[in-house]
C-alpha positions, 0 to 999 in steps of 0.5 A: 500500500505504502508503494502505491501511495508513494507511486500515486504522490510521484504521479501527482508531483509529476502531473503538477510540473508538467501543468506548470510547465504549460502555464508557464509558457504560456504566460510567455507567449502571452508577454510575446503577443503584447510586444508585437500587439503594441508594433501592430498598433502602432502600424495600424496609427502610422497608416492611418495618419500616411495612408497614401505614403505607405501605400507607394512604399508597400508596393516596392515590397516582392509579394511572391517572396512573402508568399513563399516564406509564408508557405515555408512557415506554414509547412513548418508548423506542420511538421512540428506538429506532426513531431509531437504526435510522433513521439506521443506515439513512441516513433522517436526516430520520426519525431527527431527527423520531423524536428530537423525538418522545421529547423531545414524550414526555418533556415530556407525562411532566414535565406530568403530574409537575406536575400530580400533585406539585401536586395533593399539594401543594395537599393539604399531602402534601410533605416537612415540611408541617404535614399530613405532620408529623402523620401516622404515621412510616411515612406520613412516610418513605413520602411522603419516599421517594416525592418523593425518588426520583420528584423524582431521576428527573424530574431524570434525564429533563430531563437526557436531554431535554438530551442527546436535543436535543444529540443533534437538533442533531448530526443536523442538522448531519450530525455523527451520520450513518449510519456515526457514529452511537455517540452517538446510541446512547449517549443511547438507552442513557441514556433507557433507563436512565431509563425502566427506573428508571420500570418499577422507582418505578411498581409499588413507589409505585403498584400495591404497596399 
């Protein structure tokens, strides 16, 4: 009897943790909507007050690179998804592989960013650049929103490369398995958080023109 409790007191302590764990993360993320809320508003107010300014700014943005990258970002929330279904069912080897995938997509997504930043660069469209500083207030504000929030989100999807492979590694070593698996679970969340950020910076800087 006395093991069964000990055993029933593990279970409880362990069950404990791992809601804790969840309720932790998502009290981060909620921190995390708040930060890009606030840029949101921000954007919503600039666009109003410089309709026409950000319209002719939007239209300089490849639309079709957006696309892809938003593509990219979707098939990546997919296949970590797909990951913690697989080591809920004990495929431990398919969920390590689907893990590499995300972090293969988020790497194409970051390469693409690159290419796009530097293709404006070459153009003289950064922050603070003689072009930008003799364009129109509005063309101003827009492209140092643009590069503010979508700089922000690049960061966010290097650090979940960086939980993504922390998190391929504790599957290897078996310390993320088919009965503990809450962290896995933890930084799907967060890679969704960063792609739903993505839906959110696609339509306001590419589409809305």
């Amino acid at each position: 009897m006395s093991t069964q409790a000990s055993a029933a007191v593990a279970e409880e302590h362990a069950h404990r943790d791992d809601v804790g764990s969840k309720i932790g993360i998502w009290l981060f993320l909620f921190t995390e909507l708040i930060l890009f809320g606030g840029m949101f508003i921000v954007y919503a107010v600039y666009r109003f007050a410089h309709p026409a300014e950000f319209h002719l700014a939007a239209i300089e943005l490849d639309t079709f690179v957006g696309t892809v990258n938003t593509i990219i970002l979707l098939t990546s929330s997919l296949t970590v998804a797909l990951s913690i279904r697989a080591i809920q069912d004990g495929r431990t080897s398919l969920s390590l592989l689907l893990v590499g995938l995300t972090q293969v997509l988020a790497a194409a997504f970051l390469v693409n960013k690159y290419f796009e930043w530097s293709h404006k660069f070459s153009l003289g469209i950064y922050p603070r650049s003689p072009e930008m500083l003799n364009r129109p207030s509005g063309e101003i504000l827009y492209f140092g929103l643009y590069f503010t929030m979508t700089g922000l989100h690049a960061l966010h999807v290097i650090i979940g490369m960086a939980i993504l492979g922390f998190m391929m590694v504790s599957i290897a070593r078996g310390t993320i398995n088919r009965t503990s698996h809450v962290r896995l679970e933890a930084g799907g969340l967060y890679w969704h958080l960063v792609d739903i950020i993505w839906i959110f910076l696609f339509p306001l800087f590419y589409l809305l023109h």
